[in-house]
Backbone as JSON Lines, residues from 0, in Angstrom:
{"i":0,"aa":"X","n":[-8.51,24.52,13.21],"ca":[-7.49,24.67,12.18],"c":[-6.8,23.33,11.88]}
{"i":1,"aa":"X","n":[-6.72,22.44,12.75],"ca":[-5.7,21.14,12.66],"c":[-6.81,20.34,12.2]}
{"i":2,"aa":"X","n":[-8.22,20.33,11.97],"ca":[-8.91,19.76,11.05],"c":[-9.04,19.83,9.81]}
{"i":3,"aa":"X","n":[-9.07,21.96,9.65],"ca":[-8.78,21.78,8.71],"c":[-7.6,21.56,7.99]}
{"i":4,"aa":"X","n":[-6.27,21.39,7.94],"ca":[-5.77,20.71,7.64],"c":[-5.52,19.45,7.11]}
{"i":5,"aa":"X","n":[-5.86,18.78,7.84],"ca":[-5.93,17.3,7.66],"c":[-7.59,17.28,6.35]}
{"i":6,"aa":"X","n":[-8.11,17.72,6.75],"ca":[-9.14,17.36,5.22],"c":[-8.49,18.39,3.83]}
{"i":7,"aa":"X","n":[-7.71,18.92,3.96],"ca":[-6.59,19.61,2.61],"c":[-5.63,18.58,2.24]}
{"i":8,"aa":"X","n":[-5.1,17.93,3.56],"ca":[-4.2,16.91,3.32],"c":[-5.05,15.75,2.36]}
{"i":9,"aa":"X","n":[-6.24,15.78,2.68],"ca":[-7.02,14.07,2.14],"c":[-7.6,14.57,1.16]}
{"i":10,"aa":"X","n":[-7.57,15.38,0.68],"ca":[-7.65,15.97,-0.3],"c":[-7.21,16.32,-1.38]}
{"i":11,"aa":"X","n":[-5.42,16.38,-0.96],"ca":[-4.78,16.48,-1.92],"c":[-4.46,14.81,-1.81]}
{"i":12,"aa":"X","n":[-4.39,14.24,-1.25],"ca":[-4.11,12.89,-1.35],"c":[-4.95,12.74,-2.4]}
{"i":13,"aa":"X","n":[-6.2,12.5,-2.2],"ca":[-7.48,12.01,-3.04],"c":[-7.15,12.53,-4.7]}
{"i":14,"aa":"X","n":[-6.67,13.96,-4.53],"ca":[-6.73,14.6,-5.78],"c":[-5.47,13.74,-6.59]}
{"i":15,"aa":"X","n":[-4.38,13.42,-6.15],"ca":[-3.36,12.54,-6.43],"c":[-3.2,11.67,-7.19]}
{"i":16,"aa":"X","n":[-4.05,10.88,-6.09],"ca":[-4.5,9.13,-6.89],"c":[-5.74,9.47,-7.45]}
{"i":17,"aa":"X","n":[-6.52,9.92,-7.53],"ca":[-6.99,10.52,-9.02],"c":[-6.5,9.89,-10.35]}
{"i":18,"aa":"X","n":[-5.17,11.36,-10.2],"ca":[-4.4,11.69,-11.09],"c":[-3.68,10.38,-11.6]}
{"i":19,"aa":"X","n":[-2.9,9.92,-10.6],"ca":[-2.12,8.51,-11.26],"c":[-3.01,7.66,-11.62]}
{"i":20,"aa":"X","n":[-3.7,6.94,-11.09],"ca":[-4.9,6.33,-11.7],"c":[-5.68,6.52,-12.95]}
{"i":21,"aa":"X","n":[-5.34,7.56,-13.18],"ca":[-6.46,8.07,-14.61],"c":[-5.18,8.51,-15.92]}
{"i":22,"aa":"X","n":[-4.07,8.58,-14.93],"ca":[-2.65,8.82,-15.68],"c":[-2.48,8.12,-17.15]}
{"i":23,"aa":"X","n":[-3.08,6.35,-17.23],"ca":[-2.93,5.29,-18.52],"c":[-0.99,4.89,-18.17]}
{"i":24,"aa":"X","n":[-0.64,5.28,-17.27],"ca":[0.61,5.12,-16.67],"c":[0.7,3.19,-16.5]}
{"i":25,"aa":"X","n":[-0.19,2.78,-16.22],"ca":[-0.25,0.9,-15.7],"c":[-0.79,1.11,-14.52]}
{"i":26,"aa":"X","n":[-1.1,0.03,-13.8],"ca":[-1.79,-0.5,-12.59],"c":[-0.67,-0.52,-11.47]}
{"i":27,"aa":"X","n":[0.62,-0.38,-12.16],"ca":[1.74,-0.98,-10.64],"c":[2.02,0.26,-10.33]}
{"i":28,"aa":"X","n":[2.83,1.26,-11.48],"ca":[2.68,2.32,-11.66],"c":[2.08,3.26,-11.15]}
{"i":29,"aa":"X","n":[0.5,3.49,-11.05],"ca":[-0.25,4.23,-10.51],"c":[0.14,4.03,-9.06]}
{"i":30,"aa":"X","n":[-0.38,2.06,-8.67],"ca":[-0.39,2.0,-6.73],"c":[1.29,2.65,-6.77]}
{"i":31,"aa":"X","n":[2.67,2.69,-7.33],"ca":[3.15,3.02,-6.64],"c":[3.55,4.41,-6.46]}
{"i":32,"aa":"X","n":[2.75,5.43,-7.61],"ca":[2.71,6.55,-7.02],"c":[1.67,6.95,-5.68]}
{"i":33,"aa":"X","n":[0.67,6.2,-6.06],"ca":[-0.31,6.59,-4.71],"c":[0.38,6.03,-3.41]}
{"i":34,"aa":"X","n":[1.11,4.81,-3.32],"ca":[1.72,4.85,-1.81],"c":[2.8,5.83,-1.69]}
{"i":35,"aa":"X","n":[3.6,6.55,-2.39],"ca":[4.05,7.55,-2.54],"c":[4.12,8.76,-1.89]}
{"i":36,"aa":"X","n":[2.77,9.11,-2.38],"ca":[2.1,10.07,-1.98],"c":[1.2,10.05,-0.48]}
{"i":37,"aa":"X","n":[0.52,9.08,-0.19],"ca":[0.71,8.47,1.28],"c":[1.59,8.46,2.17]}
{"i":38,"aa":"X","n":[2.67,8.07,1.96],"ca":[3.54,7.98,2.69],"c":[4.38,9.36,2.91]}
{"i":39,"aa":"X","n":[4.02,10.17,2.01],"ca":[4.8,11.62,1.93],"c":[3.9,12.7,2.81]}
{"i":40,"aa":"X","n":[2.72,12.06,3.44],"ca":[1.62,12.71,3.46],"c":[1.01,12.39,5.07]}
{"i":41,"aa":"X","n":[2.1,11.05,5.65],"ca":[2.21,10.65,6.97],"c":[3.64,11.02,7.81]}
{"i":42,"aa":"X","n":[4.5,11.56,6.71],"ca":[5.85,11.77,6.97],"c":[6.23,10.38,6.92]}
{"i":43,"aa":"X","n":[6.03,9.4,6.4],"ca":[6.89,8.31,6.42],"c":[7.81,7.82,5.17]}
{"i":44,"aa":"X","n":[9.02,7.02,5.43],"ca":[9.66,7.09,4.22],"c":[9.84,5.79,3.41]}
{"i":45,"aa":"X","n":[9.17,4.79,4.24],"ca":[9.25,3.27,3.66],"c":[7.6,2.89,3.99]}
{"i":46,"aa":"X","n":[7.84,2.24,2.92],"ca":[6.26,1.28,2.73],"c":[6.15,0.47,2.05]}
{"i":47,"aa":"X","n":[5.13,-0.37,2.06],"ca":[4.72,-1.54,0.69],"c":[3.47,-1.86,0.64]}
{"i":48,"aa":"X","n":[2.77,-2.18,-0.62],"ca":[1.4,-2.36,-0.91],"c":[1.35,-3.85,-1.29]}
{"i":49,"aa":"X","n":[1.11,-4.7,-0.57],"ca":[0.84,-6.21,-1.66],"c":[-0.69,-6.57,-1.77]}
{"i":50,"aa":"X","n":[-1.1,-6.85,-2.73],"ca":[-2.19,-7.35,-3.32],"c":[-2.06,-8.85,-3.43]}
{"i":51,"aa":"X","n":[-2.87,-9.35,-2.43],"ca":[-3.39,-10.74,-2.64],"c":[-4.45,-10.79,-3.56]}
{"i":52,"aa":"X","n":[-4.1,-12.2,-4.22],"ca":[-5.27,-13.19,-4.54],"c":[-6.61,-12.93,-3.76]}
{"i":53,"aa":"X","n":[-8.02,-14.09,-4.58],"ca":[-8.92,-13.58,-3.63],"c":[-8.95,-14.89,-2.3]}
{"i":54,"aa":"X","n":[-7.83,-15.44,-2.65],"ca":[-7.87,-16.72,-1.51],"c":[-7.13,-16.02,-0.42]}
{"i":55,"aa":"X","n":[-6.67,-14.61,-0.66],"ca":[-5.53,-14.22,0.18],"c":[-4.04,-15.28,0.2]}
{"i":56,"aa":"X","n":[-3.61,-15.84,-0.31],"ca":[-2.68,-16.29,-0.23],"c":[-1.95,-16.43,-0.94]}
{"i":57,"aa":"X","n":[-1.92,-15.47,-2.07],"ca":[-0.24,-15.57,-2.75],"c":[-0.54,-13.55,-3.65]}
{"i":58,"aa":"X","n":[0.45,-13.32,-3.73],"ca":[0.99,-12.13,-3.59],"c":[0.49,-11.6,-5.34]}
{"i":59,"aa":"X","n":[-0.14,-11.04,-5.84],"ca":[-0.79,-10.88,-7.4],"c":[0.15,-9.38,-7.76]}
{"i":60,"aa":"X","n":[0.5,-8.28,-6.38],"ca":[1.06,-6.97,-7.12],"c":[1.71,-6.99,-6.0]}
{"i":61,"aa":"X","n":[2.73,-6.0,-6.29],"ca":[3.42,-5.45,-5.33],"c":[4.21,-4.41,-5.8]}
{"i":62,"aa":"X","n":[3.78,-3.81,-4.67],"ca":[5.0,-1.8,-4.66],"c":[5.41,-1.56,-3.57]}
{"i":63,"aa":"X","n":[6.69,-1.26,-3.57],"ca":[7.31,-0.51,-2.62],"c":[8.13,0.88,-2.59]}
{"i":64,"aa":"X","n":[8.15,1.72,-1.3],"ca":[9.03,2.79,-2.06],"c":[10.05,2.56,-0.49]}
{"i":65,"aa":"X","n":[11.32,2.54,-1.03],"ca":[12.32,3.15,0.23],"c":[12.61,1.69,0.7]}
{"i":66,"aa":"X","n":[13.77,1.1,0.73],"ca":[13.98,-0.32,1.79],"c":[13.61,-1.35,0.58]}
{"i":67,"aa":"X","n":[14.19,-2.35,1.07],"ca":[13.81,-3.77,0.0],"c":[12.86,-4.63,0.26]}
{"i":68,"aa":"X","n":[11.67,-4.27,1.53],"ca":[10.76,-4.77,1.38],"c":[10.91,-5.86,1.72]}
{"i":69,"aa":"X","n":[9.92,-7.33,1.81],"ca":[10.49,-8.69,2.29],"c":[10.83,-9.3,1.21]}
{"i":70,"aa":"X","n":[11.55,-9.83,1.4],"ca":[11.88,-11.14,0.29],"c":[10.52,-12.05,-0.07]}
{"i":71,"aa":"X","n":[10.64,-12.78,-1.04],"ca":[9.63,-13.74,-1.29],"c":[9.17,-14.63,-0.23]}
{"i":72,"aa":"X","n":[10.08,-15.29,0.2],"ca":[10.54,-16.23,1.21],"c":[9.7,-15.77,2.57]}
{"i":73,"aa":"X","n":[10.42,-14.47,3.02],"ca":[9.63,-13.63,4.1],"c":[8.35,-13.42,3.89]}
{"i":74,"aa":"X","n":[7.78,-13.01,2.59],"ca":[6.53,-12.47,2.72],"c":[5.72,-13.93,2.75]}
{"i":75,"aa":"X","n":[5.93,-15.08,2.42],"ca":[5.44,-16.68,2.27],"c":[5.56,-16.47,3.9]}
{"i":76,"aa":"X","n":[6.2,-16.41,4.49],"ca":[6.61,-17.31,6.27],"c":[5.16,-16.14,6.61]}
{"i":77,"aa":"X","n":[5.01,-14.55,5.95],"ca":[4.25,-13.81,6.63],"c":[2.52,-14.28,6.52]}
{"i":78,"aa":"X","n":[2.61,-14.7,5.23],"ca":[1.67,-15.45,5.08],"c":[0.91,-16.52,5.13]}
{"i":79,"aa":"X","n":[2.0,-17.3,5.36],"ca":[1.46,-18.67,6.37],"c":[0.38,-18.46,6.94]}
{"i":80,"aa":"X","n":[-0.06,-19.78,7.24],"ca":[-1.31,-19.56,8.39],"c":[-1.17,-19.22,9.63]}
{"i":81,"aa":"X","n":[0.03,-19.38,10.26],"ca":[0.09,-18.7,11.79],"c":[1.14,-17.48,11.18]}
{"i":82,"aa":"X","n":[1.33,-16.89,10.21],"ca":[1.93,-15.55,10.33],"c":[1.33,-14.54,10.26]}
{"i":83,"aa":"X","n":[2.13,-13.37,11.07],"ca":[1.0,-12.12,11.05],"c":[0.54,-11.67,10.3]}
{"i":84,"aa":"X","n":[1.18,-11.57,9.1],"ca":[-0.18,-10.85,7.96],"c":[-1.22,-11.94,7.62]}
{"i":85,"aa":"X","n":[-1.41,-12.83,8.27],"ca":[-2.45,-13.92,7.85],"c":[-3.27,-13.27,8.84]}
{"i":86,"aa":"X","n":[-2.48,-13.37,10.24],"ca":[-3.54,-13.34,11.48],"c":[-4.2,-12.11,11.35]}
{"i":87,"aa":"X","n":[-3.12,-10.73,11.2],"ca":[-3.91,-9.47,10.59],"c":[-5.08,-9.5,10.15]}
{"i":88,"aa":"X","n":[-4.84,-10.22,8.89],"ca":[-6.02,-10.3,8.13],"c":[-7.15,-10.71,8.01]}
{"i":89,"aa":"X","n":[-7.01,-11.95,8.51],"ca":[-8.34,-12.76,9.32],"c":[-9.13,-12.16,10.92]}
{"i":90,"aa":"X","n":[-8.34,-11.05,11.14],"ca":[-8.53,-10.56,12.53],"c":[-9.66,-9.04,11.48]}
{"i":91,"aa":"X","n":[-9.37,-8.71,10.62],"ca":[-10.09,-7.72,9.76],"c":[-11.15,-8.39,9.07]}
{"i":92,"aa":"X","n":[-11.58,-9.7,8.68],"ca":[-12.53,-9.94,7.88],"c":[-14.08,-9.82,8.65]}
């Protein structure tokens, strides 16, 4: 039963961003209903989506829902070469 669940849950997720996506709503628009809906869907109440470049290093979109998110400044120090969303990221390629 707690499986099925969770594939109703990704399901309605899926069915979601679909929806916003195909909405003609915009591109920021859509990601920030789909983290939205993610996040409503983990029980969580803050998040943020940033879209890098394809060099990874400078910030092309961004959404957030709940909290102010980092500053410019912050998300630059995060991105640095020894900051964690660098190391994150290079630790995923």
């Amino acid at each position: 039963s707690r499986r099925c669940a969770l594939q109703a849950a990704e399901l309605s997720i899926l069915s979601g961003v679909t929806q916003s996506l195909t909405a003609g709503s915009g591109f920021a628009a859509g990601l920030q209903d789909v983290l939205g809906q993610c996040l409503d869907a983990g029980g969580i109440s803050h998040g943020a989506i940033y879209l890098l470049d394809e060099a990874g290093r400078r910030v092309v979109e961004r959404v957030q829902v709940g909290g102010p998110g980092l500053s410019p400044a912050e998300l630059e120090a995060h991105l640095s070469d020894d900051g964690p969303l660098r190391l994150l990221l290079e630790r995923l390629e």
